[in-house]
N, C-alpha and C positions, 0 to 999 in steps of 0.2 A: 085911489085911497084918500080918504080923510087928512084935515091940516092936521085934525087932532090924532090921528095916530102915528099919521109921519114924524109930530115932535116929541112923541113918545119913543119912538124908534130911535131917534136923533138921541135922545136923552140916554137910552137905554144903551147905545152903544158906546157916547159921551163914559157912562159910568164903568161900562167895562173899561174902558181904556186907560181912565184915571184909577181904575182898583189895578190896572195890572201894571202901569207905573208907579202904584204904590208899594208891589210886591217885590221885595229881593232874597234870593238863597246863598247862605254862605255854607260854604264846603266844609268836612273837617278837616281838611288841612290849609284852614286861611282862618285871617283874623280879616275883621269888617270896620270899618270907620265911617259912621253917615257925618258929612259934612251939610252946615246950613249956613251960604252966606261965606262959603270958608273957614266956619268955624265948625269944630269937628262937637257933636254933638250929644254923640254917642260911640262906645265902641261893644262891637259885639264878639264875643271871643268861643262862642258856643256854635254849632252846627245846626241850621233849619233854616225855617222860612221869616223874615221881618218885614216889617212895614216902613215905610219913609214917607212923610212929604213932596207930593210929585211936581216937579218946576221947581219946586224950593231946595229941597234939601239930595243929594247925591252923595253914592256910596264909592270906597275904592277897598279893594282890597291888596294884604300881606300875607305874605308866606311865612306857616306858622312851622314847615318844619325843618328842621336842621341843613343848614347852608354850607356848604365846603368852599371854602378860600385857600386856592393852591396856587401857588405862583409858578407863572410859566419858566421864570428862570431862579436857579438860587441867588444868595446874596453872599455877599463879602463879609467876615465878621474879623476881629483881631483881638487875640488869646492874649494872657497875660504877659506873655513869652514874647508877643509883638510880632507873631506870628499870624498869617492869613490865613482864614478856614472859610472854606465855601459851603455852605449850609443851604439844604431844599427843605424845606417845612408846610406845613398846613394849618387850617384853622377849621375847626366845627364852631359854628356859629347859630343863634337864632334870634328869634324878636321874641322879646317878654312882653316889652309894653308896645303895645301899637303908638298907641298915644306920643309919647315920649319919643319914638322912634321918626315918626311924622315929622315932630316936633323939632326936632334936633339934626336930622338930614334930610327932611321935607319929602320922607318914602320913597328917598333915589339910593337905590342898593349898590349903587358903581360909589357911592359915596362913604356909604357905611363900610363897604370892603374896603377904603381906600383908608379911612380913619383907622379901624382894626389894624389893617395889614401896616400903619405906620406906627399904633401903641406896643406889637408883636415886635416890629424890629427894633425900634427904641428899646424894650423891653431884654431883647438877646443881647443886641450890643452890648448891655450894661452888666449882664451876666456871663456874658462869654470873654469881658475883658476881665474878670475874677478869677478866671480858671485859666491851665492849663491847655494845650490838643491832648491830654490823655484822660484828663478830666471830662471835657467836653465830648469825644467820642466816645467814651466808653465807660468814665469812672463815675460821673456823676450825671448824666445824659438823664436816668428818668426825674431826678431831683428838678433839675434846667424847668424841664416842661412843664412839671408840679407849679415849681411857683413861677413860671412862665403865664400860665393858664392861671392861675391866682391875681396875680397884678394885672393881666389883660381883662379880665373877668369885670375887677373892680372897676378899671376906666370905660367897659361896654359897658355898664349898667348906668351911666351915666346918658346914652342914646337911649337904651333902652332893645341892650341887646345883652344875652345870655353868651360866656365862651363857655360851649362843653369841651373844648381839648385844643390842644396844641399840641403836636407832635414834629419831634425831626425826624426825616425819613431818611435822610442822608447829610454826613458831615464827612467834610475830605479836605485835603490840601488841594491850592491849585497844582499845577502840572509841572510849574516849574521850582516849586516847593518838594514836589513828590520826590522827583526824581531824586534830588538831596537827600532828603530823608530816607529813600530806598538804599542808595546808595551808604550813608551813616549804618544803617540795621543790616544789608550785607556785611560791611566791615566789621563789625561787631558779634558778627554769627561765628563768621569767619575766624577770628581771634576765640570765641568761646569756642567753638570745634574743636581747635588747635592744643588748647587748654585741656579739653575731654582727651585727644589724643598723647598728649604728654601725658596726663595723668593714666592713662588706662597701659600705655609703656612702661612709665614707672611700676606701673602696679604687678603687668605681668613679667616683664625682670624681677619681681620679687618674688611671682609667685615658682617663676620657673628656677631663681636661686632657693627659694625654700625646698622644691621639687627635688632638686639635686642635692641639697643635704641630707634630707629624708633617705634617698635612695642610698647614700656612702653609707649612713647610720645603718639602714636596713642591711645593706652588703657585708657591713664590719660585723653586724650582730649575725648574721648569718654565716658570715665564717668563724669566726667565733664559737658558735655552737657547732658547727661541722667540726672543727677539730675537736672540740672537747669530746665529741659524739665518738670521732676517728681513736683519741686518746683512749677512752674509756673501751673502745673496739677490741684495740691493742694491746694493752692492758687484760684484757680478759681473754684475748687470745693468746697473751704471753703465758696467763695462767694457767689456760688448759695444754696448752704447750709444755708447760712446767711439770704437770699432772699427771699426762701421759708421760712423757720421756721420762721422767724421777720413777716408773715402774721398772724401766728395761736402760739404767744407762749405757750400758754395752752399744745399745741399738740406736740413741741419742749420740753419740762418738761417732758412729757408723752415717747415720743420716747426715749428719755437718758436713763428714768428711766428705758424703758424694757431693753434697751440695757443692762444697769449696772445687771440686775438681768441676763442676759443670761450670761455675765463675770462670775457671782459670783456662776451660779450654772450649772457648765457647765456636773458634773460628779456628781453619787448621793450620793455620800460619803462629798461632802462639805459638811461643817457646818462654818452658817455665825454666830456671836456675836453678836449682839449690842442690844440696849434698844427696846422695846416695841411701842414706844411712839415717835423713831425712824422717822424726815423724809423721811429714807429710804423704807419704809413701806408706804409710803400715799398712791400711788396707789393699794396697796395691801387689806389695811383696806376699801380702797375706794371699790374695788371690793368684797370685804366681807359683809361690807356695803348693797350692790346692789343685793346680792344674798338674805340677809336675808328678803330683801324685797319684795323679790321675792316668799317667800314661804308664 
């Protein structure tokens, strides 16, 4: 082959080589920074293909989407009560500005979590020494993280980092706090039980005293109306008693009389007293009488 086309070839490949050191792809989920010199030159925040300066200027890339910062152990925090609360939380975190970010923790990420993860717990302490443990687990808990994620927000934007959240995922006493306070809210159950139970005794002592005055009322009105019912019985059968025997009193003398002898001789050991001559005797003589006449 010819020198002349050999330096053609040379050339030819020469200029591939430098178009494809001039070629760089950024992802969509990365931000791009060409530095020239160490000085960043450009930032590219869009997805496709760019061009750089080849030997001169060099590109690095960041992670454009959302970063979770969770710590491997919880922290200590102290309520207003002066009380210890052990708190596990998290952070959502991102890069807004490349630039700034670079700039301010030089695109080392163990740094920017180390800055965050110290504005976040600055940021509890100061909040959780304001409150309560009943505040802080439960009563004002999504408030906490609100302006948690507000004040953290404001000092990342100063690196050049977005806070989308702060959450606690867990708030507890330590263990040797717990047991205490388990044991306080046992005591306390316990006495409120006690209290349900004294009062629900009270209650049915009363209901069972009202029960039994109920029943005496009902019993007194109920005999009550049974004799009146008996009286007026009585009464009405004194009348027809009356009604009939006022037809025939002959036979009304007569009906007594046996009656009274069945009272008097109801067992045959009685023995009655009296005279001879005895009206108690009329019907008796009367029927003696009748028999003698008979024979």
């Amino acid at each position: 082959m010819s020198p002349r086309i050999n330096l053609i070839g040379a050339l030819f490949a020469t200029v591939l080589v430098v178009f494809a050191m001039s070629i760089f792809t950024v992802d969509q989920r990365q931000f791009a920074l060409v530095f020239q010199l160490g000085e960043v030159k450009q930032v590219i925040t869009e997805p496709g293909m760019s061009f750089k300066i080849p030997m001169i200027q060099n590109v690095r890339y960041f992670e454009k989407r959302i970063i979770t910062l969770d710590n491997a152990e919880p922290e200590r925090f102290i309520t207003s009560e002066k009380k210890n609360v052990l708190v596990d939380s998290y952070i959502k975190w991102r890069i807004v500005d490349p630039k700034l970010y670079y700039i301010s923790v030089g695109g080392d990420e163990s740094r920017a979590k180390t800055r965050l993860n110290q504005t976040v717990n600055a940021g509890l302490r100061e909040e959780f020494g304001k409150r309560t443990v009943h505040d802080v687990v439960s009563g004002e808990r999504d408030r906490i993280m609100e302006q948690m994620r507000e004040k953290a927000d404001t000092d990342a934007r100063k690196i050049g980092v977005q806070i989308v959240d702060v959450r606690l995922k867990r708030v507890e006493l330590p263990t040797e706090v717990s047991e205490a306070v388990y044991r306080r809210m046992e005591a306390e159950r316990k006495r409120v039980a006690n209290e349900l139970r004294s009062e629900g005794s009270a209650e049915a002592e009363k209901i069972r005293a009202d029960a039994d005055r109920q029943r005496e009322v009902i019993i007194a009105d109920a005999y009550r109306d049974a004799q009146k019912i008996k009286g007026e019985g009585d009464a009405k059968a004194s009348a027809i008693y009356a009604q009939a025997f006022g037809q025939n009193p002959e036979f009304y003398a007569f009906y007594r009389s046996l009656e009274a002898y069945r009272g008097s001789f109801k067992n045959k050991n009685d023995v009655l007293v009296v005279e001879p001559n005895s009206d108690f005797f009329k019907y008796m003589k009367s029927i003696g009488r009748g028999n003698d006449k008979g024979k």
